[in-house]
C-alpha positions in Angstrom: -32.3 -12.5 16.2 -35.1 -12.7 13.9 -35.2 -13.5 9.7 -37.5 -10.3 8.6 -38.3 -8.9 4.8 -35.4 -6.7 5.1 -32.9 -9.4 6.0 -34.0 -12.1 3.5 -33.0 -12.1 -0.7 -34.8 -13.9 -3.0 -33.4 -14.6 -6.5 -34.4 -17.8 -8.6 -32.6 -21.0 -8.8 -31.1 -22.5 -12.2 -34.4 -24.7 -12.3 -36.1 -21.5 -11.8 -33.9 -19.7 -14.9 -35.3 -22.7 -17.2 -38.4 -22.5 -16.0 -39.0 -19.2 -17.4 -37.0 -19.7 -20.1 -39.7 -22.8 -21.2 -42.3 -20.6 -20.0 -41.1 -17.9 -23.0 -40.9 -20.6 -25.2 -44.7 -21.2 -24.5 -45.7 -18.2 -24.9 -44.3 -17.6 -27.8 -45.7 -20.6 -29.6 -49.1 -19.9 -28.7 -48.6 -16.5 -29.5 -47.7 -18.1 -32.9 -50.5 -20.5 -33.1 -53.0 -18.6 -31.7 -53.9 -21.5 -29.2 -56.2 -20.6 -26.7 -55.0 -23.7 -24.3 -51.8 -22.7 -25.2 -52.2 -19.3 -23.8 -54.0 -20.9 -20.5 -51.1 -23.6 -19.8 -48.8 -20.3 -20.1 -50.6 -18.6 -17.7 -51.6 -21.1 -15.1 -47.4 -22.7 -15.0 -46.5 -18.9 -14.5 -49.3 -18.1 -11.9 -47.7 -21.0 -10.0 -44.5 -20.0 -10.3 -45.2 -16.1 -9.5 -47.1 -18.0 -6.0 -44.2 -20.0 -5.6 -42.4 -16.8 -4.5 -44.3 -16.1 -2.0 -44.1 -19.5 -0.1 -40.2 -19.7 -0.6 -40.3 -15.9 1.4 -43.0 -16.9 3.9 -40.7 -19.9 5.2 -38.6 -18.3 6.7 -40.1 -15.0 7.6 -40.6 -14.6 11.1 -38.2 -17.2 12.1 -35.8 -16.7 14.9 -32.6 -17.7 16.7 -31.1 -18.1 19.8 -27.4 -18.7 20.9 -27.2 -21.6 23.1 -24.5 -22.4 25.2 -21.0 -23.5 24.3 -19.4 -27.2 26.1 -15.8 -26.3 26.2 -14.0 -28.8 23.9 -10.2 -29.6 23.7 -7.7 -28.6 20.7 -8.6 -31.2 17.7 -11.6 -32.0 18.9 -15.2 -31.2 17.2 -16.6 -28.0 18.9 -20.8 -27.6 18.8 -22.1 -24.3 18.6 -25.9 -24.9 19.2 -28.8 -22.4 17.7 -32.6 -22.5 18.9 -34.7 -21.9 16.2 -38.1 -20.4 17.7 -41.1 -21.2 14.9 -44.4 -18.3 15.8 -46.0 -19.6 13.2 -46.9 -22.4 10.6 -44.9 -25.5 9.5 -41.7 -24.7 7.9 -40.2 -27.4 5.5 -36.9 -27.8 4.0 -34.9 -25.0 5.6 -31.5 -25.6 5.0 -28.0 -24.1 7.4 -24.8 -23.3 5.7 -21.7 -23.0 7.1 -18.4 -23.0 5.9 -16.0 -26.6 5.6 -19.3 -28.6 6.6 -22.6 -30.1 4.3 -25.5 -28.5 4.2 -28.1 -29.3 7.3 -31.1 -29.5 6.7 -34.8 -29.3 9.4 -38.2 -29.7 8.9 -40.5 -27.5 11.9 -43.8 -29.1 12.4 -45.8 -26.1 14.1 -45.3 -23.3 16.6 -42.2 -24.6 18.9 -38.3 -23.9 19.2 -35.7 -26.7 18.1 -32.5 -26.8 18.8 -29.6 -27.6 16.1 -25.5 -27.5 16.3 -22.8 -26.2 13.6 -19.9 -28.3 14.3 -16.8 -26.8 13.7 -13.0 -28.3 14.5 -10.8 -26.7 16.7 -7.3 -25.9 15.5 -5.9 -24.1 18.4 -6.4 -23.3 22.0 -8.5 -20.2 23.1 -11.6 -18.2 22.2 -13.3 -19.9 19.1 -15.8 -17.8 17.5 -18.7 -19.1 15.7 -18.9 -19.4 12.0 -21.1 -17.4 9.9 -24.3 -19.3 8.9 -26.2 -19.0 5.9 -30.2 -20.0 6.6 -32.0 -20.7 3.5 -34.6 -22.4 1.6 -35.9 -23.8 -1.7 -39.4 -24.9 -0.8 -42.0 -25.4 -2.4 -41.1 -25.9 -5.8 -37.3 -25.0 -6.0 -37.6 -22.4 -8.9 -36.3 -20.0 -6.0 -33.9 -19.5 -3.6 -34.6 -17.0 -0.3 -32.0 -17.0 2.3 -30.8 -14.8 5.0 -27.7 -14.6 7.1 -27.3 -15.9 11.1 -24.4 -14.4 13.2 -24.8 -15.0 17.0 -21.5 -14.0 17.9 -20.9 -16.8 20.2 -17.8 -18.5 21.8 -16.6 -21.7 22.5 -13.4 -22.5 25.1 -11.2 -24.8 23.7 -8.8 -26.1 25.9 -5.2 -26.9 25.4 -4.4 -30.8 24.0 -3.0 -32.5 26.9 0.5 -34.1 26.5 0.6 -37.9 25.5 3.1 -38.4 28.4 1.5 -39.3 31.4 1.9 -39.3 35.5 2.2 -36.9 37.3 5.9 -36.2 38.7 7.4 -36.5 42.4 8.7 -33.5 42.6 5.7 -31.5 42.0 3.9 -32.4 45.6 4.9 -29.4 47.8 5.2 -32.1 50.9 8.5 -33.6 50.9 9.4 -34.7 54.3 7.9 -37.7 54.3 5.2 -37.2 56.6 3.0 -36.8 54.1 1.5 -39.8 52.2 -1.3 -38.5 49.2 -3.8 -41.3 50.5 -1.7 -43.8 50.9 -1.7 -44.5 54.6 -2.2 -48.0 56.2 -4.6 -47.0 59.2 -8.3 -46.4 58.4 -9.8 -47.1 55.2 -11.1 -43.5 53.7 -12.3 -44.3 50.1 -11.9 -45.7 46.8 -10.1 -44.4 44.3 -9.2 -45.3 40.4 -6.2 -47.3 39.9 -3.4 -46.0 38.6 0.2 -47.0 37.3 2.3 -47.7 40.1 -0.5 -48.4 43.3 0.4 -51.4 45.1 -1.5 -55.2 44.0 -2.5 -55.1 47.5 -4.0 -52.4 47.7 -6.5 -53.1 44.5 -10.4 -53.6 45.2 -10.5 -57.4 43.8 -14.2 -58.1 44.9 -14.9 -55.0 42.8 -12.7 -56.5 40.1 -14.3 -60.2 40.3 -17.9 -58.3 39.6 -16.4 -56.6 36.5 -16.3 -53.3 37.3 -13.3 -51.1 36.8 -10.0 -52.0 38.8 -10.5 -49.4 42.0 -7.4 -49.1 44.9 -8.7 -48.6 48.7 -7.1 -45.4 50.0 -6.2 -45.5 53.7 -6.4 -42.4 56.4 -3.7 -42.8 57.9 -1.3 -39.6 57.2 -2.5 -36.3 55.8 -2.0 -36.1 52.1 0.7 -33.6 50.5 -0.7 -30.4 48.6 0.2 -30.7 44.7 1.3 -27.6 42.9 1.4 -27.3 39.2 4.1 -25.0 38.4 4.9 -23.3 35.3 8.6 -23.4 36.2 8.5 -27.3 36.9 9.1 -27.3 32.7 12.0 -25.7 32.0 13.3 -25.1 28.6 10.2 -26.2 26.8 8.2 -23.6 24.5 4.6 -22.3 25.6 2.4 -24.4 24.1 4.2 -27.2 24.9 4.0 -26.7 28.6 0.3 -25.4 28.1 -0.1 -29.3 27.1 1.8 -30.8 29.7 0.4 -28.6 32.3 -3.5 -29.4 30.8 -2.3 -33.3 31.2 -1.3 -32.7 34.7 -4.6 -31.3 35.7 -7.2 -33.6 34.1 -4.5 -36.7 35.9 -4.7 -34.7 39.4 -8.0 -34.5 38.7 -8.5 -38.2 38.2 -6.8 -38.6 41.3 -8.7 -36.7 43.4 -5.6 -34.4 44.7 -5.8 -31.1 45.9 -4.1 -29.1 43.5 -3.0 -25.8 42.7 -1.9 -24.1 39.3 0.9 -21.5 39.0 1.0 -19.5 35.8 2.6 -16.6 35.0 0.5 -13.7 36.1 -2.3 -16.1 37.8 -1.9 -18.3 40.2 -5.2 -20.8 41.8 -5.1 -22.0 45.0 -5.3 -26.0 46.0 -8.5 -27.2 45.3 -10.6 -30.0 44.2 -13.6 -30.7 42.3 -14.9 -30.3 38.7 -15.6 -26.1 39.4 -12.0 -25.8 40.0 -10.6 -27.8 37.5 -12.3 -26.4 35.1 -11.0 -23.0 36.3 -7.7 -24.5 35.8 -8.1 -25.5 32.0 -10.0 -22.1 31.3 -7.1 -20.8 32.6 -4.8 -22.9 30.7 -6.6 -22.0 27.2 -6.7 -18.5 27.8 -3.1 -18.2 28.9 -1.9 -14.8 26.7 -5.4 -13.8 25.9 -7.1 -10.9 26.1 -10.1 -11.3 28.6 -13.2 -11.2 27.0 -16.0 -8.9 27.6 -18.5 -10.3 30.2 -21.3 -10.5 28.1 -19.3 -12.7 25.0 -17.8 -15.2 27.3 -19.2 -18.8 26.2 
């Protein structure tokens, strides 16, 4: 998208409104006096001013912008929309973004280049977030006028549900019950290392790693095959939506954590046991977009 003379207004500022009201004022008195100086300081201030116009237009003619691409943010948190602004020509000064709920940002663009900026917006709820619309303006050189213009990419940004404050992730959700089955936990061969969590045995706990201060890992042992984890819509009865949304959102990012091979059931999608950051972030996409509309293909963030 590019700022062009039929998309940018120009109207003066209220420094601009004096100015021509002192300007008048001038004018009149010479007029009055007959001053020949009088006439010229008249003329020159509102040559200037006249110019002015020009420059305030010129800075941000020709610029344009780019969507950039959204980082999916949880509900509450501070979601970035970022814009590339592409500079063809000249330095631009003073060229100021306006959104709604935030202050005014404002960039300076050295020469011929692209720089990237972000409209921060907070998220309220889970889903599609669209982004706001953005004023681009400018009062350079002198302020006596105002040009501006008005940005819509039409982006998106995912916003995922809150998770629940209650952690751990419950017993009954691993789809191995016999016994035979041991998440990691065997006593045979060491496999890996794995963060500690609430509940892993003292023994168990990486103390050389401890003793050099890094963060408290548990040594996981080969010896069984681990159980496949299932996160099931029906594992919280009688709780509202969005309230399972949260709890299921905490169970991911903690099987996650874990390393587990998990799968998520919802109603009207279901994802197979995986692990890895593609899949859980399949899961929480799934998670935020639960009841949603799909999006169209090109509009997804």
């Amino acid at each position: 998208m590019a700022l062009h003379r039929r998309r940018i207004y120009v109207l003066p500022t209220r420094s601009g409104v004096f100015f021509a009201l002192v300007l008048l004022a001038m004018l009149v008195g010479a007029i009055n006096y007959g001053s020949s100086l009088s006439f010229a300081l008249t003329f020159l201030l509102g040559s200037l001013g006249m110019v002015s116009i020009l420059h305030t237009f010129k800075n941000l003619h020709r610029l344009r912008f780019r969507a950039g691409r959204c980082t999916p943010v949880f509900t509450g948190q501070e979601a970035a929309f970022p814009i590339a602004v592409e500079n063809v020509e000249g330095p631009r000064f003073a060229v100021e973004f306006t959104w709604p709920g935030h202050p005014t940002l404002v960039i300076d663009l050295a020469g011929e280049g692209s720089r990237w900026v972000e409209l921060p917006v907070k998220s309220a709820r889970r889903g599609r977030l669209p982004s706001p619309p953005c004023t681009v303006s400018t009062r350079y050189p002198l302020g006596l006028f105002r040009a501006w213009g008005h940005v819509h990419l039409q982006m998106e940004c995912l916003v995922y549900p809150r998770p629940a404050e209650e952690k751990g992730l419950p017993e009954e959700l691993f789809a191995d019950r016999s016994g035979s089955g041991d998440r990691g936990n065997g006593s045979d061969d060491f496999a890996a290392l794995r963060p500690y969590r609430p509940g892993d045995s003292l023994r168990h706990v990486h103390w050389k790693a401890v003793a050099r201060g890094q963060a408290m890992l548990v040594k996981q042992f080969g010896g069984e095959r681990a159980g496949e984890l299932w996160l099931h819509w029906d594992a919280l009865p009688g709780l509202d939506p969005e309230t399972r949304l949260t709890r299921l959102c905490r169970w991911v990012l903690e099987a996650d954590a874990a390393d587990c091979a998990y799968g998520l059931a919802l109603p009207g999608r279901r994802i197979d046991p995986a692990r890895g950051e593609g899949h859980r972030r399949r899961c929480l996409e799934a998670l935020a977009l639960h009841g949603e509309a799909p999006a169209p293909e090109a509009q997804r963030p």
